[in-house]
MIRO-113909 format. One line per field, with one value per residue (C-alpha): x, y, z; chain; residue in three letters; residue number from 1. Coordinates in Angstrom, 3 decimals, m for minus. Example, Ala and Ser with C-alpha at 12.3 -4.5 7.8 and 13.67 -1.06 7.14 Angstrom:
! residues 2
c1 <- [12.300,13.670]
c2 <- [m4.500,m1.060]
c3 <- [7.800,7.140]
fivo <- [A,A]
lumkol <- [ALA,SER]
guvo <- [1,2]
This chain:
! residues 275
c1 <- [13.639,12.803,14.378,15.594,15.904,17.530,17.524,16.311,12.889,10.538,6.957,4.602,1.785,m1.813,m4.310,m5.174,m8.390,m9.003,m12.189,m12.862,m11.508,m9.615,m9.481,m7.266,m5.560,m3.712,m0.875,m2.313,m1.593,m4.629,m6.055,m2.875,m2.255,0.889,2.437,2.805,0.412,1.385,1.543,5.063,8.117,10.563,14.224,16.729,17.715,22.131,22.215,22.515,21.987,19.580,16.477,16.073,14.669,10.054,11.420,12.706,10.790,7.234,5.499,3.155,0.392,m1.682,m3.537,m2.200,m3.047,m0.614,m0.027,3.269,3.271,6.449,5.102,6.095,8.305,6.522,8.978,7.939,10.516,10.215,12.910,14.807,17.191,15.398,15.978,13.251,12.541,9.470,8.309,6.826,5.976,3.264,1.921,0.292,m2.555,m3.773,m3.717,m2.416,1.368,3.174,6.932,8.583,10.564,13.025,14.969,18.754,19.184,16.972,14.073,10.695,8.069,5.120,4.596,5.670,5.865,5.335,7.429,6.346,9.517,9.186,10.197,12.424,14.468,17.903,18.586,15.486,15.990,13.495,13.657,12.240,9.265,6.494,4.103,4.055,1.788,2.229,0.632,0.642,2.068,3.629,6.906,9.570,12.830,15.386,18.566,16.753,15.696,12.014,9.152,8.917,5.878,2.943,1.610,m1.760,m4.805,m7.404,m11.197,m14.244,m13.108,m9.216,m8.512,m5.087,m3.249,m0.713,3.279,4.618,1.606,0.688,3.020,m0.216,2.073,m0.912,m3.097,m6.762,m8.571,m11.723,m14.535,m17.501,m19.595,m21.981,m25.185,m27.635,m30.512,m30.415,m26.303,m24.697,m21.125,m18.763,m16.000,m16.097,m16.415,m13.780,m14.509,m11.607,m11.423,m8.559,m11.039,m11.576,m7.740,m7.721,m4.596,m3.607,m7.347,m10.416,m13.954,m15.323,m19.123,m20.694,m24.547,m25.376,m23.289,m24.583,m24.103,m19.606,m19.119,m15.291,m12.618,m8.997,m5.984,m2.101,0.286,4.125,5.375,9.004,10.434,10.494,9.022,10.317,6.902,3.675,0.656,m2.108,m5.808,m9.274,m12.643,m15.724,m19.501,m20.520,m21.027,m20.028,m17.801,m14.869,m11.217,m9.118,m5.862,m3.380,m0.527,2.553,3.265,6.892,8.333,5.145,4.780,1.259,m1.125,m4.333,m6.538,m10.139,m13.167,m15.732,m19.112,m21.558,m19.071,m19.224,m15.727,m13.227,m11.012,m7.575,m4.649,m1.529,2.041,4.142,3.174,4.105,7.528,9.603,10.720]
c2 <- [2.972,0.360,m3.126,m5.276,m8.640,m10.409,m13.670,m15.690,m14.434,m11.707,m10.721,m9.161,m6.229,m7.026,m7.791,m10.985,m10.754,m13.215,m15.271,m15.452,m13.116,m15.667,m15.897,m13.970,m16.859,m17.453,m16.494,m15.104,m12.319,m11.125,m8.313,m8.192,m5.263,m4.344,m1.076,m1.151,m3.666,m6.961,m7.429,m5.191,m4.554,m3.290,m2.616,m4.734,m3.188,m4.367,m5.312,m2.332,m1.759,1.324,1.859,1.326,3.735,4.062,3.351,m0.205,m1.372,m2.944,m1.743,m3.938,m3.499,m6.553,m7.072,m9.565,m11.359,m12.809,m14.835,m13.418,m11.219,m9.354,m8.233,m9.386,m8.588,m9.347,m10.226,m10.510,m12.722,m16.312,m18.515,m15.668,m13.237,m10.371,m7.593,m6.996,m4.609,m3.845,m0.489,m0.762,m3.022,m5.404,m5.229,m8.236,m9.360,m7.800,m4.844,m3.705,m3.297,m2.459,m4.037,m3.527,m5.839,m5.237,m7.855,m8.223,m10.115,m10.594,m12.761,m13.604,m13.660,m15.749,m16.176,m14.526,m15.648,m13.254,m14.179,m13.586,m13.738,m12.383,m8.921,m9.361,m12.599,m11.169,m13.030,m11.971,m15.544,m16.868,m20.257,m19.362,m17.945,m18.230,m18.153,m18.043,m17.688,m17.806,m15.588,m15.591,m12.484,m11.509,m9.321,m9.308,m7.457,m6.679,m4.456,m3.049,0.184,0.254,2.189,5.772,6.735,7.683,11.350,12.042,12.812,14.354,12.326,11.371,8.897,10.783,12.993,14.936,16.490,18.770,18.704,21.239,23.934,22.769,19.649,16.711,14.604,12.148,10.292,9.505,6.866,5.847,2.951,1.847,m1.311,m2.428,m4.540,m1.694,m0.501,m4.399,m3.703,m1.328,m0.691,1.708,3.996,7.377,10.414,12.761,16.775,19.051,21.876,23.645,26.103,27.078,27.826,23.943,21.961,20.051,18.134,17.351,15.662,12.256,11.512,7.940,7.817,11.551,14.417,16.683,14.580,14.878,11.315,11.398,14.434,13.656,15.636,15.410,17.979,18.351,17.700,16.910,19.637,18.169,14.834,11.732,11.413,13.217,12.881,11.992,12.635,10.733,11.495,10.068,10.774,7.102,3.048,1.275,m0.818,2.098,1.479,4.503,4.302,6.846,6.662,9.131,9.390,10.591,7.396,5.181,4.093,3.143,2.853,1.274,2.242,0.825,0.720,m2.173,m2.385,m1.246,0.012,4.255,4.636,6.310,8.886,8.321,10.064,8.168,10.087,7.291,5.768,8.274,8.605,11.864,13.839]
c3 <- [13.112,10.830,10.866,8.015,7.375,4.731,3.108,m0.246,m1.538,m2.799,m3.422,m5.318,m5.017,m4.904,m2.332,m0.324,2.054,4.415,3.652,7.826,10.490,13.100,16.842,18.678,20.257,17.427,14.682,11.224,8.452,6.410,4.144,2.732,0.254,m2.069,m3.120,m6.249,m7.088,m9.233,m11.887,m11.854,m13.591,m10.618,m10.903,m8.877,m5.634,m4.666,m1.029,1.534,4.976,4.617,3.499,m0.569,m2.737,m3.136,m6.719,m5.907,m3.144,m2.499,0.259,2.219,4.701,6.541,9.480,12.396,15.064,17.387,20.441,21.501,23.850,22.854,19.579,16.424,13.503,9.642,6.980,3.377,1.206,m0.748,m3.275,m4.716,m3.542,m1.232,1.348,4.216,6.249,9.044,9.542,13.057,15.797,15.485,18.967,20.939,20.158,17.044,14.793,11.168,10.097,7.582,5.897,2.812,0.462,m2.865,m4.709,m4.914,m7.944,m10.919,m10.814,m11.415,m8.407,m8.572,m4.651,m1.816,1.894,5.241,8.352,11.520,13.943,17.626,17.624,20.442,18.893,18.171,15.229,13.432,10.954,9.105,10.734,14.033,12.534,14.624,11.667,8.154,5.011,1.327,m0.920,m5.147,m6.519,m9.886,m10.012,m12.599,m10.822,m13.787,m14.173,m17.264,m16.808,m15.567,m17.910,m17.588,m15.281,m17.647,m16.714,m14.985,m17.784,m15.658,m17.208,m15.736,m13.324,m12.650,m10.622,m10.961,m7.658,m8.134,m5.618,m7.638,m8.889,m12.455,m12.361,m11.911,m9.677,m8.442,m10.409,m8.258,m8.728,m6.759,m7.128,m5.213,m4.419,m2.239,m1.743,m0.375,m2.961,m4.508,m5.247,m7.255,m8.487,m10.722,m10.706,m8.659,m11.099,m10.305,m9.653,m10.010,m7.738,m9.498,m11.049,m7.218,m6.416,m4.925,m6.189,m3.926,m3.928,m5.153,m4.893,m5.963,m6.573,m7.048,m7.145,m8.446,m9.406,m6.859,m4.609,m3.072,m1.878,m0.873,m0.631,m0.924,m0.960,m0.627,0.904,m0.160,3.675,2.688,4.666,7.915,6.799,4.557,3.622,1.578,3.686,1.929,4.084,2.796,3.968,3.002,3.630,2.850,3.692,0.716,m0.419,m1.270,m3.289,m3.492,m5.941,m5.650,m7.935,m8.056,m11.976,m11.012,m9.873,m10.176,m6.581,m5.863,m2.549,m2.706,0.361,0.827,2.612,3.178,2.321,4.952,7.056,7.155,6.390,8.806,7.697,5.949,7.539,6.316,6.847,5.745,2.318,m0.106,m0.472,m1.263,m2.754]
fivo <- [A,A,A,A,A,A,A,A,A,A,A,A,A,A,A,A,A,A,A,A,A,A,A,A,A,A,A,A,A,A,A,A,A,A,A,A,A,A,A,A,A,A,A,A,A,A,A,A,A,A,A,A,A,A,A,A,A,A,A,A,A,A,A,A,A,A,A,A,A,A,A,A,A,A,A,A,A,A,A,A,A,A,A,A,A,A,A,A,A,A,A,A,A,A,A,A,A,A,A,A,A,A,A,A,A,A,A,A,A,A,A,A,A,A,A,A,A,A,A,A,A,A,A,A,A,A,A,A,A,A,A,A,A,A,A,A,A,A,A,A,A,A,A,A,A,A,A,A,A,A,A,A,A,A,A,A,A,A,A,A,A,A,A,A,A,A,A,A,A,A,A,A,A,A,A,A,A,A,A,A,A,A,A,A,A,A,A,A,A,A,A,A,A,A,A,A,A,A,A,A,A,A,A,A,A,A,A,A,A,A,A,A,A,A,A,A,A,A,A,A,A,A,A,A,A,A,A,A,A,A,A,A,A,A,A,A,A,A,A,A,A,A,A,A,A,A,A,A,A,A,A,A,A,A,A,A,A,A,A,A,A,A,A,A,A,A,A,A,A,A,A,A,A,A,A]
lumkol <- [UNK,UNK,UNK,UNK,UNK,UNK,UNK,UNK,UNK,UNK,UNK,UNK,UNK,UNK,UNK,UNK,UNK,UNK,UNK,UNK,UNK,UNK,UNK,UNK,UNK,UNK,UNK,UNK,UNK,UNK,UNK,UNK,UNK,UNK,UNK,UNK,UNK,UNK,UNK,UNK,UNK,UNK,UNK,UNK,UNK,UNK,UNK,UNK,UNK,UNK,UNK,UNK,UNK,UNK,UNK,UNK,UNK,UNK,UNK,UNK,UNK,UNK,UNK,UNK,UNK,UNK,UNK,UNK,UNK,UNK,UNK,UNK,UNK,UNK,UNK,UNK,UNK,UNK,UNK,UNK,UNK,UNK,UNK,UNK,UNK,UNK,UNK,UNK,UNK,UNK,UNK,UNK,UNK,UNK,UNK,UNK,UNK,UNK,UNK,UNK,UNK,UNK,UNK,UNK,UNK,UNK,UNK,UNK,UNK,UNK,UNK,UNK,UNK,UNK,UNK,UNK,UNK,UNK,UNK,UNK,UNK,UNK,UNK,UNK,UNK,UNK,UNK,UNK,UNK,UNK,UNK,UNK,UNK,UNK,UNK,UNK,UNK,UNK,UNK,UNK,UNK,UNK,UNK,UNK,UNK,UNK,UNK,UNK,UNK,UNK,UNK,UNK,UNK,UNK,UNK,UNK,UNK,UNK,UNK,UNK,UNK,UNK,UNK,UNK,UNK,UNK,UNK,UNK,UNK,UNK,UNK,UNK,UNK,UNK,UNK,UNK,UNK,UNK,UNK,UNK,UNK,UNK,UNK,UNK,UNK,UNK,UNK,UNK,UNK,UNK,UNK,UNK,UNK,UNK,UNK,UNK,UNK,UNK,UNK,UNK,UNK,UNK,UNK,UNK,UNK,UNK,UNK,UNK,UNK,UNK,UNK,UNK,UNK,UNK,UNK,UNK,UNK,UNK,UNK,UNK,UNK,UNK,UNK,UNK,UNK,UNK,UNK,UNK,UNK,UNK,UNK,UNK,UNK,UNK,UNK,UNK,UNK,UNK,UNK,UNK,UNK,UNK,UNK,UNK,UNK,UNK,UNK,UNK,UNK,UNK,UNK,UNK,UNK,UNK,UNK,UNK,UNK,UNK,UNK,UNK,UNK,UNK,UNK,UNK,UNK,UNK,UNK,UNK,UNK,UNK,UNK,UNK,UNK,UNK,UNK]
guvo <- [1,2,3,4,5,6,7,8,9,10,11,12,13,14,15,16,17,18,19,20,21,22,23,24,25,26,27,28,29,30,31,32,33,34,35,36,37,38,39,40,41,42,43,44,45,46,47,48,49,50,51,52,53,54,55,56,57,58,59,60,61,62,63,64,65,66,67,68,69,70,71,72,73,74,75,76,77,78,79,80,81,82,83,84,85,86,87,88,89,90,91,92,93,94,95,96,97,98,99,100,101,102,103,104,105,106,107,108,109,110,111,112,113,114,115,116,117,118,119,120,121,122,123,124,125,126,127,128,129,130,131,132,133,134,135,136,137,138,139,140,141,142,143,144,145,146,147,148,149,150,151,152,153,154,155,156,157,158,159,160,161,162,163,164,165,166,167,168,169,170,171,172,173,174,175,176,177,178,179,180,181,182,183,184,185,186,187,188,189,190,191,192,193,194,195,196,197,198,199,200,201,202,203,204,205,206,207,208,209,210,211,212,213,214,215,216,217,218,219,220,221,222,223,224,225,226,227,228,229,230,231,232,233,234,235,236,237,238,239,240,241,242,243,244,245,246,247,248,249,250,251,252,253,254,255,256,257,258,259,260,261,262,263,264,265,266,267,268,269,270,271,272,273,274,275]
């Protein structure tokens, strides 16, 4: 069950990498990424004790590395009104997480701060963080109502994924980079598979169109899950960025890969909010 935290601050979505990866034997937060990414226009979210709608909130994931041997808790908040909440355990002494954050009053975000508080302190408070690190960000939260999503237009470099069949729920988005063959870099060229009876997917190239560099696909799991799973797998070492973005409430993940690394397959059953 997830825990929440509140307080006085908010943050953004975008994507912080760590210029070195630290020691274990210490407290740090890195390769932060944001869901939706900044800049955003989000909709205020009134204080509750439950989990706020995909619509309002930012989703977060980071690497860690901790010193406490209980486990930690990462909050994400700064100088404005906010609502926290953790999704799991950050277990001693390392690994990736993932929070969430919305706003309770309107305001402009221009940095954002993570909290690392012991998981077992009962008061969960800011002030007894054991670590914390400020990022930039850039989030306007507003009682106006937010844009209207903008629809999926399958191209060259988007790929459209159907929930419902015909409906182009999930816009795709893929680009590559790396340093092999003297460096190279572009977007991924998309390859509908609907013509095959394949909806709920498709194919990617990068270096030659008969060459498939990545499949992805997303399944409608809402049944007996709170969540669409979305699956990745790719046949390549570079440098990788995957966008998804659901066009019916505009929630966003960004999933990547780094360069020279072959890159292990996505299975994520908690990003993609339904319905």
């Amino acid at each position: 069950m997830a825990r929440k935290l509140i307080a006085i601050a908010v943050v953004a979505l975008g994507t912080i990498a760590a210029s070195s990866v630290p020691a274990l034997a210490a407290n740090s937060i890195t390769n932060i990424h944001f869901s939706p990414a900044y800049p955003a226009t989000l909709p205020v979210y009134p204080f509750t004790t439950g989990t706020p709608a995909s619509s309002a909130r930012v989703n977060v994931t980071y690497d860690y590395t901790t010193t406490d041997t209980n486990g930690v808790s990462v909050y994400f908040g700064g100088n404005f009104a906010w609502y926290s909440g953790v999704n799991n355990r950050c277990a001693y002494p390392s690994g990736s997480c993932s929070s969430w954050f919305v706003a309770t009053a309107p305001a402009t975000v221009t940095s954002l701060t993570a909290y690392m508080i012991d998981w077992n302190d009962p008061t969960q408070n800011t002030n007894n963080a054991l670590f914390t690190e400020t990022v930039p960000v850039n989030y306007t939260f507003t009682t106006s109502s937010p844009p209207p999503p903008t629809a999926c237009t399958p191209s060259a470099t988007t790929l459209c994924v159907d929930d419902a069949p015909g409906d182009a729920r999930y816009k795709v988005q893929a680009s590559f980079a790396t340093t092999q063959g003297g460096g190279s870099s572009g977007p991924g060229h998309a390859i509908p598979l609907a013509s095959l009876g394949v909806t709920h997917g498709g194919l990617f190239w990068f270096f030659s169109a008969d060459n498939p560099e990545l499949l992805v696909k997303i399944l409608n799991t809402c049944s007996f899950s709170s969540n669409h799973w979305f699956f990745a797998s790719a046949g390549t070492n570079v440098g990788l960025t995957i966008t998804v973005t659901d066009t019916k409430t505009s929630f966003q993940q960004v999933y990547t890969n780094p360069d020279l690394h072959p890159m292990e397959p996505i299975q994520d059953e908690s990003t993609l909010p339904c319905p």
